[in-house]
BAMARRO-214891 format. One record per residue: residue number from 1; x, y, z of N, C-alpha, C in turn. Coordinates in nm, 4 decimals, m for minus. Example, Ala and Ser with C-alpha at 12.3 -4.5 7.8 and 13.67 -1.06 7.14 Angstrom:
2
+-----+----------+----------+----------+----------+----------+----------+----------+----------+----------+
|   n |      n.X |      n.Y |      n.Z |     ca.X |     ca.Y |     ca.Z |      c.X |      c.Y |      c.Z |
+-----+----------+----------+----------+----------+----------+----------+----------+----------+----------+
|   1 |   1.3190 |  m0.5690 |   0.7800 |   1.2300 |  m0.4500 |   0.7800 |   1.3200 |  m0.3300 |   0.7800 |
|   2 |   1.2850 |  m0.2250 |   0.7080 |   1.3670 |  m0.1060 |   0.7140 |   1.2900 |   0.0030 |   0.7870 |
+-----+----------+----------+----------+----------+----------+----------+----------+----------+----------+
***
This chain:
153
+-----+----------+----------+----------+----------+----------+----------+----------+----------+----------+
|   n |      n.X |      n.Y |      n.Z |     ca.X |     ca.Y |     ca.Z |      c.X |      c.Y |      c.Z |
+-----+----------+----------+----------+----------+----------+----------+----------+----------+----------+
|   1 |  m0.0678 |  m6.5180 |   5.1650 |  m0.0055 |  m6.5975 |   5.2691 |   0.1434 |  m6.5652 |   5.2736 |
|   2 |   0.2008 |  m6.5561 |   5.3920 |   0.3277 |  m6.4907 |   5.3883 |   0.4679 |  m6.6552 |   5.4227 |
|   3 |   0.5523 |  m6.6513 |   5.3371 |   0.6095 |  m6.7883 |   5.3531 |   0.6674 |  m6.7829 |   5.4617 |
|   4 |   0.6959 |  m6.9324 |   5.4976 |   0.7084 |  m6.9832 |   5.6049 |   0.8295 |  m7.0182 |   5.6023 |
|   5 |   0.9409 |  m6.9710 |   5.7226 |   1.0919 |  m6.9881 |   5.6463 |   1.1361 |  m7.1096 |   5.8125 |
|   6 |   1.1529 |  m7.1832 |   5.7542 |   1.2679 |  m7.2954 |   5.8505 |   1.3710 |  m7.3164 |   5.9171 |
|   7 |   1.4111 |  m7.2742 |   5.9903 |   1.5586 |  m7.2270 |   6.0107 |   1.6075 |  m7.3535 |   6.2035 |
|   8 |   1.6954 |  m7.3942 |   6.2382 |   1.7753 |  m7.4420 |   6.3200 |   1.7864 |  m7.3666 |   6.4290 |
|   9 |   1.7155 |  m7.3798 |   6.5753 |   1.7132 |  m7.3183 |   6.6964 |   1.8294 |  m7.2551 |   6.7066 |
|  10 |   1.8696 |  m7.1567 |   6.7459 |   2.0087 |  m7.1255 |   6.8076 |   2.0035 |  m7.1114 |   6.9816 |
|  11 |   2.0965 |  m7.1303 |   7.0662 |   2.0518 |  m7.1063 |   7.2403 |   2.0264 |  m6.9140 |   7.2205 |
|  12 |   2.0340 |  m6.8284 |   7.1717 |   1.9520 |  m6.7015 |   7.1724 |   1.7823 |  m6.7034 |   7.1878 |
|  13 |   1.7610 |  m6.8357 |   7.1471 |   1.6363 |  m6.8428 |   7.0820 |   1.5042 |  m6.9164 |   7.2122 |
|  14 |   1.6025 |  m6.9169 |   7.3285 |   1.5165 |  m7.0062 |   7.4551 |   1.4093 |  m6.8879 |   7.4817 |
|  15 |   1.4589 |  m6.7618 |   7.4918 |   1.3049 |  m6.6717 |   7.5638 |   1.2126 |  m6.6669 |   7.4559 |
|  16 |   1.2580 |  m6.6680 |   7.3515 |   1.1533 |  m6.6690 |   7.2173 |   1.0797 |  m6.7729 |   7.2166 |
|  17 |   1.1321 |  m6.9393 |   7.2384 |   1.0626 |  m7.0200 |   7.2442 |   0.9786 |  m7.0763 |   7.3505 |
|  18 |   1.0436 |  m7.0345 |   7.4915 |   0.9749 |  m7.0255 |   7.6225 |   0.8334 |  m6.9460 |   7.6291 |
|  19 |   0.8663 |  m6.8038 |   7.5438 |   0.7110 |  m6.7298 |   7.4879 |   0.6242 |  m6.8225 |   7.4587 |
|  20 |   0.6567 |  m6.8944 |   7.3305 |   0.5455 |  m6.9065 |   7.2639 |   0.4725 |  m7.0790 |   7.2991 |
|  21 |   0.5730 |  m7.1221 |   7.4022 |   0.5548 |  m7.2675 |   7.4793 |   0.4258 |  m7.1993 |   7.5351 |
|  22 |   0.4608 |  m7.1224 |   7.6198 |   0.3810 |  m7.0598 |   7.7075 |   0.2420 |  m7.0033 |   7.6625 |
|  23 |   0.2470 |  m6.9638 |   7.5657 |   0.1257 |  m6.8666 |   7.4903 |   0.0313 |  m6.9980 |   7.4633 |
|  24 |   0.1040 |  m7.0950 |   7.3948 |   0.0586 |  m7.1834 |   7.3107 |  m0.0176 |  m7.2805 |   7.4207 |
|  25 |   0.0445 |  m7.2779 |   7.4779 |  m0.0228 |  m7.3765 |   7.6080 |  m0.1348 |  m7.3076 |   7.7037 |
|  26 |  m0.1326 |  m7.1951 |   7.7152 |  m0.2472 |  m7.0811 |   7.8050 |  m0.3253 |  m7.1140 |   7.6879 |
|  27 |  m0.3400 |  m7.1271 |   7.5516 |  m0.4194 |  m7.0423 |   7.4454 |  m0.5328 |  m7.2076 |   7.4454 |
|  28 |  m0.4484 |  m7.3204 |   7.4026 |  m0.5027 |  m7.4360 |   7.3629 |  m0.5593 |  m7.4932 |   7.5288 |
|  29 |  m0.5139 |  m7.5470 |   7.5975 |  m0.5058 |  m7.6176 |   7.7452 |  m0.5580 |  m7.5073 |   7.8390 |
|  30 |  m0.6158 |  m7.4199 |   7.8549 |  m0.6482 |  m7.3262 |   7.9880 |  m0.6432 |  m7.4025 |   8.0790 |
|  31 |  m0.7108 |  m7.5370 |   8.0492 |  m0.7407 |  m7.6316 |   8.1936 |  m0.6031 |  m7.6821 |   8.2745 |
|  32 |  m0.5379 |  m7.6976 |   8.2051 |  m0.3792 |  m7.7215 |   8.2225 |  m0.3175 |  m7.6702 |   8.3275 |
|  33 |  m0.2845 |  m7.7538 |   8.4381 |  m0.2352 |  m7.6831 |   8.5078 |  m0.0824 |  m7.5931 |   8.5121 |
|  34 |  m0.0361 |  m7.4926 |   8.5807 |   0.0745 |  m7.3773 |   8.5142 |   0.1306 |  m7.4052 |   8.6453 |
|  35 |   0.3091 |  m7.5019 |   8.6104 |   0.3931 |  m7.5086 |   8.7182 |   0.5010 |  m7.4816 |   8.7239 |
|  36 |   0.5640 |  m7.3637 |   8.6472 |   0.6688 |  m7.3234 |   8.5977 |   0.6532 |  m7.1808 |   8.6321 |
|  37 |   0.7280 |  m7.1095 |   8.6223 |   0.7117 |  m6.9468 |   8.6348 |   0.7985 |  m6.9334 |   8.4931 |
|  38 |   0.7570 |  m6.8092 |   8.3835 |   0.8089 |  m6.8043 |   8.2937 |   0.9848 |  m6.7873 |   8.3334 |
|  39 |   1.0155 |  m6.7415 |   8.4179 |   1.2056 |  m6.7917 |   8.3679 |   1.2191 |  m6.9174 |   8.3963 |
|  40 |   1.1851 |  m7.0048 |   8.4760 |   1.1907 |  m7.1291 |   8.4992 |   1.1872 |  m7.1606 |   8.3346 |
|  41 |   1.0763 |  m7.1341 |   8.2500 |   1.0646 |  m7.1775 |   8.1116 |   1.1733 |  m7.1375 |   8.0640 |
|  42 |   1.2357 |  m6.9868 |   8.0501 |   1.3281 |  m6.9859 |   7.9465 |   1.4402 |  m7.0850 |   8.0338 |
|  43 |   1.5198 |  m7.1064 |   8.1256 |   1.5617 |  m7.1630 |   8.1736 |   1.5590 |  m7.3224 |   8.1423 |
|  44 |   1.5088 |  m7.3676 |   8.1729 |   1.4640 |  m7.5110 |   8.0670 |   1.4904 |  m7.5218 |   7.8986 |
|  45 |   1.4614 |  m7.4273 |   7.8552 |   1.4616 |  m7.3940 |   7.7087 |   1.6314 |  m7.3914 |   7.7205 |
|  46 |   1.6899 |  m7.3160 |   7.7186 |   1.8205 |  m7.2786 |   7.7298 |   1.9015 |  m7.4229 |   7.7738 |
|  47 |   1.8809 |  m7.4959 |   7.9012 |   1.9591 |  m7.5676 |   7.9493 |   1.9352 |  m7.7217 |   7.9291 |
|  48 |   1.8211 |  m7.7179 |   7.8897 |   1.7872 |  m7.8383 |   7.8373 |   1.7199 |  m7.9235 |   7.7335 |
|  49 |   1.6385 |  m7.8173 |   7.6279 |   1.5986 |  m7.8430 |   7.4974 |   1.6867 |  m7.8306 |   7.3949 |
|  50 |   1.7156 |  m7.6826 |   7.4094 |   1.8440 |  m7.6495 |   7.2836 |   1.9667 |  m7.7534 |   7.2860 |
|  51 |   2.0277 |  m7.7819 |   7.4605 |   2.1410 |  m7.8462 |   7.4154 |   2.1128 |  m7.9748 |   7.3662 |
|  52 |   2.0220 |  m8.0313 |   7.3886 |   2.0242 |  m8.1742 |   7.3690 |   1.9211 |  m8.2077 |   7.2686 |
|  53 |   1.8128 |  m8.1675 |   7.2252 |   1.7424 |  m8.1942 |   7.1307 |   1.7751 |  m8.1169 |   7.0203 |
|  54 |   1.7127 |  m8.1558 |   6.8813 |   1.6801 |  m8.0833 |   6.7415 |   1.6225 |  m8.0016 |   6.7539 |
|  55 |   1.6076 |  m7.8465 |   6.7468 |   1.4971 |  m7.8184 |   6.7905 |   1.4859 |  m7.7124 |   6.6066 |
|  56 |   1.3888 |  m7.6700 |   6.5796 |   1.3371 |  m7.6101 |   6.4616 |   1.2493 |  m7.5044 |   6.4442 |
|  57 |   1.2840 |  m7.3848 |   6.4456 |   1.2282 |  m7.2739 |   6.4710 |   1.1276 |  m7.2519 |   6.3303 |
|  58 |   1.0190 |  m7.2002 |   6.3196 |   0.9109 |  m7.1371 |   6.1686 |   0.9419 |  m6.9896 |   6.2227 |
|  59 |   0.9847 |  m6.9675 |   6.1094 |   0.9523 |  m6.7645 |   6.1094 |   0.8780 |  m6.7377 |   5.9890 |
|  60 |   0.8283 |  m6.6517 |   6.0014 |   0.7243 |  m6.5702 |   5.9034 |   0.8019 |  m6.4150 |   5.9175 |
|  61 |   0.8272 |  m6.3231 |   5.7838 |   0.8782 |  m6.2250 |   5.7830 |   0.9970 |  m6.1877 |   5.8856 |
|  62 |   1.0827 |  m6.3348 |   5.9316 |   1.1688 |  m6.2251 |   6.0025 |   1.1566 |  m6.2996 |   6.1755 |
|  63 |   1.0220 |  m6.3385 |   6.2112 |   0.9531 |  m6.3343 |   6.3428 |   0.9478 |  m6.4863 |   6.3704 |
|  64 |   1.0005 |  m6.5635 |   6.4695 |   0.9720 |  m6.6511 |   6.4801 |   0.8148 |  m6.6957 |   6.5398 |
|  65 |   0.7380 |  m6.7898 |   6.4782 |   0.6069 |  m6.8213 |   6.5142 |   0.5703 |  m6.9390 |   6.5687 |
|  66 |   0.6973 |  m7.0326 |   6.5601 |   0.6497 |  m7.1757 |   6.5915 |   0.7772 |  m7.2488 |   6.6122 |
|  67 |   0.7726 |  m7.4081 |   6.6792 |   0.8669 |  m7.4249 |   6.6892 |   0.8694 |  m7.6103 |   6.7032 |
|  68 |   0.9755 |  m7.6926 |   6.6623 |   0.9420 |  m7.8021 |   6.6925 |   1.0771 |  m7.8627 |   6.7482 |
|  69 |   1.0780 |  m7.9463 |   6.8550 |   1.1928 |  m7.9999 |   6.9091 |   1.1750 |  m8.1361 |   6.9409 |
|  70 |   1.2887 |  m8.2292 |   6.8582 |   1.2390 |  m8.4008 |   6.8627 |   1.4096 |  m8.4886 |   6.9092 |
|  71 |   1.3926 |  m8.5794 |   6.9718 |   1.5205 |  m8.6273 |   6.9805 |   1.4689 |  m8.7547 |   6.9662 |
|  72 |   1.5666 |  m8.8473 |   6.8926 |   1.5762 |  m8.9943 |   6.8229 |   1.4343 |  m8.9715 |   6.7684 |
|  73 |   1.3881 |  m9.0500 |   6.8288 |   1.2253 |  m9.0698 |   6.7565 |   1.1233 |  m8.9749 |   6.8404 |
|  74 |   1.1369 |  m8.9291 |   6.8945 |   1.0483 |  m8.8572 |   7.0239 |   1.0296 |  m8.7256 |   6.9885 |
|  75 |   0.9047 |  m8.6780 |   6.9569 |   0.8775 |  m8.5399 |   6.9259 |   0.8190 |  m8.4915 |   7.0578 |
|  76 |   0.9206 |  m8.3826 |   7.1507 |   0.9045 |  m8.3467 |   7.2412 |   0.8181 |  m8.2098 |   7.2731 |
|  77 |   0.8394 |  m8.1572 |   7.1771 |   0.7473 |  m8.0101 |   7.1901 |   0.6917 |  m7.9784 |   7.0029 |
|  78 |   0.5855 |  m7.9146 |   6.9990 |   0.5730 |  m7.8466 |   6.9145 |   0.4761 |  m7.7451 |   6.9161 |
|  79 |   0.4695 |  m7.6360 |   6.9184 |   0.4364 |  m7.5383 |   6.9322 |   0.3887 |  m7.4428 |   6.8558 |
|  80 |   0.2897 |  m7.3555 |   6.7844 |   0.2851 |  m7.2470 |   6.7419 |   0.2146 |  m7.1489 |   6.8159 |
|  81 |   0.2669 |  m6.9906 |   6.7638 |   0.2345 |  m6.8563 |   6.8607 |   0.0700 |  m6.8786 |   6.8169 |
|  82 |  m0.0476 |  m6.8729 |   6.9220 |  m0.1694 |  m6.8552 |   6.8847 |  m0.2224 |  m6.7764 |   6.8001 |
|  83 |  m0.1466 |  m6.6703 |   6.7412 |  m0.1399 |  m6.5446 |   6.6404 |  m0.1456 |  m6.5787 |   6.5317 |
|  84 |  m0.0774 |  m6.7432 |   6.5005 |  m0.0401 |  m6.7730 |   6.3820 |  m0.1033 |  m6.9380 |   6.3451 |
|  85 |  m0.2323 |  m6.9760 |   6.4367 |  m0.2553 |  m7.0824 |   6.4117 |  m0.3377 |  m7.0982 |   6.2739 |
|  86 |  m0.3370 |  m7.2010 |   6.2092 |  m0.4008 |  m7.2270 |   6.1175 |  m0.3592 |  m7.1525 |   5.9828 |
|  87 |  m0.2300 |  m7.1550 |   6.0042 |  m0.1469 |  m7.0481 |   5.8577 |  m0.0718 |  m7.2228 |   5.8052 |
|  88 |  m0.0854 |  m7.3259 |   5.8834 |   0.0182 |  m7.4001 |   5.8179 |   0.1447 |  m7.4491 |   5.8991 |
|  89 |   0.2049 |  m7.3018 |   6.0012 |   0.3072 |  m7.3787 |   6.0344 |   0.3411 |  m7.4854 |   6.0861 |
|  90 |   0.2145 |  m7.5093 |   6.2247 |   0.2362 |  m7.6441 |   6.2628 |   0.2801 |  m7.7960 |   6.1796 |
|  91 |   0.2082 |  m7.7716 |   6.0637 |   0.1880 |  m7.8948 |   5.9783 |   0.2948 |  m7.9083 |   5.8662 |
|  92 |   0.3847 |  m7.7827 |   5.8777 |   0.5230 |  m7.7573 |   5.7982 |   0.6441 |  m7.8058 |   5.8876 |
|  93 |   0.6618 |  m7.7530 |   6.0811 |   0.6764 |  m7.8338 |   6.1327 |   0.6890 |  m7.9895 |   6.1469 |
|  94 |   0.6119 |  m8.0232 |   6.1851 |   0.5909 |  m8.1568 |   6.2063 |   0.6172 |  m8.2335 |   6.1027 |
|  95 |   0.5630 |  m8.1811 |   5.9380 |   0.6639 |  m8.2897 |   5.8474 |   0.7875 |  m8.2843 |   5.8022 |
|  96 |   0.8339 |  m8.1708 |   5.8609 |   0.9770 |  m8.1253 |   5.8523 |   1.0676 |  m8.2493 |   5.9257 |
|  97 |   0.9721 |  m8.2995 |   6.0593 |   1.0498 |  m8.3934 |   6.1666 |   1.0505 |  m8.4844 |   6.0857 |
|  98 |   0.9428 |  m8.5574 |   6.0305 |   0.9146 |  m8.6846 |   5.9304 |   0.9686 |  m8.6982 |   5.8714 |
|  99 |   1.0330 |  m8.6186 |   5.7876 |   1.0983 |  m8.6365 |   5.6845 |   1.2439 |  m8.6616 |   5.7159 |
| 100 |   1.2485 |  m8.8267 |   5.6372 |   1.3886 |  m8.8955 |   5.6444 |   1.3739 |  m9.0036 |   5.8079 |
| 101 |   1.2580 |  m8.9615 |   5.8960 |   1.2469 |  m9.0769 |   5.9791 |   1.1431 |  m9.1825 |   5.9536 |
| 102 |   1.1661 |  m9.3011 |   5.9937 |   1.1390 |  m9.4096 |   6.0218 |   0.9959 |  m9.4104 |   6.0988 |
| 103 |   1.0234 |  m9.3511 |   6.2343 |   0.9057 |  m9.3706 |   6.3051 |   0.9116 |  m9.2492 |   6.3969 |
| 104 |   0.8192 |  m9.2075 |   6.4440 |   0.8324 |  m9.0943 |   6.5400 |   0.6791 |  m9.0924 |   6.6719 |
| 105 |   0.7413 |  m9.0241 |   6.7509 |   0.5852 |  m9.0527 |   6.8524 |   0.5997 |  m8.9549 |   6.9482 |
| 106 |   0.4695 |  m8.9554 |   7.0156 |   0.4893 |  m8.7963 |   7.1186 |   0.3653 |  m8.8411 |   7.1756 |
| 107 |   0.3732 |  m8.7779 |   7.3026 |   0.2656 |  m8.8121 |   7.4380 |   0.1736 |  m8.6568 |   7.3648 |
| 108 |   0.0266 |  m8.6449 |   7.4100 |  m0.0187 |  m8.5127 |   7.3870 |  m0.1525 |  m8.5315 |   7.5323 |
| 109 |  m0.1949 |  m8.4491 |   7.5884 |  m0.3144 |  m8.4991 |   7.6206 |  m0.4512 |  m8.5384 |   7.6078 |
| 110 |  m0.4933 |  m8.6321 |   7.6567 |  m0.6218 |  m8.6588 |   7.5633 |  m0.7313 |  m8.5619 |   7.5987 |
| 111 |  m0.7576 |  m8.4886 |   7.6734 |  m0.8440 |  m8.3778 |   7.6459 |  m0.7874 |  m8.2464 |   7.5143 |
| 112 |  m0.6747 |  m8.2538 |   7.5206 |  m0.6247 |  m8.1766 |   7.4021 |  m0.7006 |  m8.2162 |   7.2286 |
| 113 |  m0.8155 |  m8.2039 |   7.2153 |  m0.8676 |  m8.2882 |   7.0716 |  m0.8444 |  m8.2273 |   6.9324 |
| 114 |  m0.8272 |  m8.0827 |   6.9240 |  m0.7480 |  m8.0250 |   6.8328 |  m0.6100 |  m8.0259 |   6.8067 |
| 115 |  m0.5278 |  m8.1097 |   6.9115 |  m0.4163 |  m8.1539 |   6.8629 |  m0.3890 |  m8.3459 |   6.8578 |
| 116 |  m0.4653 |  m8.3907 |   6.9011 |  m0.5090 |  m8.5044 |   6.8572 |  m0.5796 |  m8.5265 |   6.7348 |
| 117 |  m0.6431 |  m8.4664 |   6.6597 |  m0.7035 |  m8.4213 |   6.5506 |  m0.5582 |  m8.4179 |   6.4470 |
| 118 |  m0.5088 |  m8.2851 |   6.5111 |  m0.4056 |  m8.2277 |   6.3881 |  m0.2752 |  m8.3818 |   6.3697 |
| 119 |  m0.2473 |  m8.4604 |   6.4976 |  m0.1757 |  m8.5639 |   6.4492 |  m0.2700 |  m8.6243 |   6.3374 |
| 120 |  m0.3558 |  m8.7133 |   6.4110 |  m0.4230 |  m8.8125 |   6.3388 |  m0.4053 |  m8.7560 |   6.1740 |
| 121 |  m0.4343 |  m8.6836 |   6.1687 |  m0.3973 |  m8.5654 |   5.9737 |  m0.3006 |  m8.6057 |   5.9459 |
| 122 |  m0.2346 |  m8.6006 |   6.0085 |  m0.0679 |  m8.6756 |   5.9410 |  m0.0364 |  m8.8020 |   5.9634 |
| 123 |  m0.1196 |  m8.9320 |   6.0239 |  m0.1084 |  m9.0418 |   6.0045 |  m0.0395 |  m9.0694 |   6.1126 |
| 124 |  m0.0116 |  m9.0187 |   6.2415 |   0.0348 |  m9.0556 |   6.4243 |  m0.1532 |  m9.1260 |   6.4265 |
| 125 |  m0.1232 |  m9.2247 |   6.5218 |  m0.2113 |  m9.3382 |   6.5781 |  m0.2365 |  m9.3241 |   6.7121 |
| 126 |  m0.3621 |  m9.3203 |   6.8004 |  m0.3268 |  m9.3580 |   6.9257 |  m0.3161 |  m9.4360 |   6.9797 |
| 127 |  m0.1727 |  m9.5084 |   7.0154 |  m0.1099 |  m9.6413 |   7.1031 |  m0.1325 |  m9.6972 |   7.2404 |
| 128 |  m0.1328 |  m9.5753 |   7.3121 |  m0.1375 |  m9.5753 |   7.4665 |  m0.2076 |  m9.4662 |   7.5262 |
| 129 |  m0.2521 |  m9.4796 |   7.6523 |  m0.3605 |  m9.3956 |   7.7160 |  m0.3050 |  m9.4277 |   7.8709 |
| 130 |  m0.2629 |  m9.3191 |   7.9348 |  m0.2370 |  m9.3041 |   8.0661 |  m0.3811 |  m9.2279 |   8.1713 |
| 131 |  m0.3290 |  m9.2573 |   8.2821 |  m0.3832 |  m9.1599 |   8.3857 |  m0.3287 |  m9.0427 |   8.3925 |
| 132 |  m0.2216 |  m9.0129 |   8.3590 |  m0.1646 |  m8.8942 |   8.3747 |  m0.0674 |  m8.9063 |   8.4791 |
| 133 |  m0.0472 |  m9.0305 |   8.5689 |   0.0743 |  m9.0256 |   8.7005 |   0.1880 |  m9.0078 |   8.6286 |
| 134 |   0.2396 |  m9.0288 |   8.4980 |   0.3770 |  m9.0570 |   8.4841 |   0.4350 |  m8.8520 |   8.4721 |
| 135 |   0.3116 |  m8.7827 |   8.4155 |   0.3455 |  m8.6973 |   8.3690 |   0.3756 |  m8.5511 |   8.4606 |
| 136 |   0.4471 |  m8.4609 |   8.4271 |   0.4372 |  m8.3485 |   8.5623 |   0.2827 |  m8.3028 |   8.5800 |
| 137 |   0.2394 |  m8.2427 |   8.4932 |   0.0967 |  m8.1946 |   8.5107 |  m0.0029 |  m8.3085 |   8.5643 |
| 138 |   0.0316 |  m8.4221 |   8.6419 |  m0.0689 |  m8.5657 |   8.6255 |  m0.2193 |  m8.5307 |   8.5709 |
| 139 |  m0.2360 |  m8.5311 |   8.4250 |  m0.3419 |  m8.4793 |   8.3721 |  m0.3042 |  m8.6666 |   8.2363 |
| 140 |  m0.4362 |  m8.6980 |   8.2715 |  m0.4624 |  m8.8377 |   8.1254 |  m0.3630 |  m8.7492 |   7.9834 |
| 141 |  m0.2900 |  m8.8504 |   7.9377 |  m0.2131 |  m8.8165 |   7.8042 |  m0.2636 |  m8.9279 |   7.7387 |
| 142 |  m0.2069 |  m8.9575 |   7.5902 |  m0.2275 |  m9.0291 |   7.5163 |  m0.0561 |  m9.0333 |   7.4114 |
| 143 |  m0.0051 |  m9.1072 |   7.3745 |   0.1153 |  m9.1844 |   7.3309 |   0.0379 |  m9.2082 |   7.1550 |
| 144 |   0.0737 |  m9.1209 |   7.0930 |   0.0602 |  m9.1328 |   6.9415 |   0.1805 |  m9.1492 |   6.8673 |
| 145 |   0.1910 |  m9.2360 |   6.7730 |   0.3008 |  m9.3067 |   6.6953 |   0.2604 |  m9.3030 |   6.5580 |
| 146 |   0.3663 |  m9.2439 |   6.4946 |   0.3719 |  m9.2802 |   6.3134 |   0.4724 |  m9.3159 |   6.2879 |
| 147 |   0.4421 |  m9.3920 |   6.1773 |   0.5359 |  m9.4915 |   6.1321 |   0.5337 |  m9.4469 |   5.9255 |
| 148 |   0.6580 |  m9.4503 |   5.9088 |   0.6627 |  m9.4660 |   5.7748 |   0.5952 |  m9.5466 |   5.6831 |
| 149 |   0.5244 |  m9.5299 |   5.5906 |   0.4673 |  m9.5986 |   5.5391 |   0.3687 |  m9.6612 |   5.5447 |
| 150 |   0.3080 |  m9.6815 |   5.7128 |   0.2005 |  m9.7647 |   5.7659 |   0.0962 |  m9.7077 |   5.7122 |
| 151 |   0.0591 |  m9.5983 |   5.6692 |  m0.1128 |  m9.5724 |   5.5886 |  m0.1113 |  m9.6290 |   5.4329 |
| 152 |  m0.0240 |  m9.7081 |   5.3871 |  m0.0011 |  m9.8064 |   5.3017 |  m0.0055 |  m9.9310 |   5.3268 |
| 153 |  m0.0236 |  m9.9529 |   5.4431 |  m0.0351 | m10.1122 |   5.4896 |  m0.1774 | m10.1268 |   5.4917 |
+-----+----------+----------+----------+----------+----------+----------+----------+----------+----------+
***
């Protein structure tokens, strides 16, 4: 297994992460509808994830593979390249965010069940269940929340 190194988005890093938004979302969601044109993505990435959120790049040898971006409590994206699923990073990710918070939560969709799955593993709950109007894709989501400590209660 090749380690998994952690490192702090830099704005260089929007077409890299716009890739693998993109990959990651064709690979898991096909059904999903596609309303962006990839520069629109890096574009977004660049002007509005990097500046304002945390965002947390996984590289393996060098290569970035994954990526997670959360602001206050809100885990807004997380991502890995389909190349590299099931090595871990996601789940190195995501407790990377946990760690040192309180509570954290993120919309996913509820036809998405392998990533509803991979929360529930780490102790996120499902809270809320939409139609999907609030969201761009209007596709049903679901509102999962973890809380520190609560699989001790």
């Amino acid at each position: 297994m090749k380690p998994i190194i952690l490192r702090t988005a830099e704005p260089s890093d929007a077409e890299c992460l716009a890739r693998i938004h993109r990959s990651a979302r064709a690979a898991a969601m096909p059904w999903l509808p596609v309303l962006h044109t990839p520069q629109e993505d890096v574009r977004y990435f660049s002007q509005v994830v990097l500046p304002r959120q945390t965002v947390c790049v996984a590289e393996m040898e060098g290569s970035p593979t994954g990526f997670i971006a959360f602001e206050n409590d809100w885990i807004n994206h997380l991502y890995v390249d389909p190349t590299h699923w099931r090595e871990g990073v996601g789940t190195l990710l995501l407790h990377h965010a946990m760690k040192g918070a309180a509570r954290l939560q993120l919309w996913t969709f509820q036809e998405n069940g392998p990533a509803r799955e991979f929360y529930a593993k780490s102790g996120f709950r499902e809270a809320a269940f939409t139609n999907g109007a609030g969201n761009e894709e209007r596709t049903p989501d679901v509102r999962m929340v973890w809380e520190q400590g609560a699989e001790q209660r």
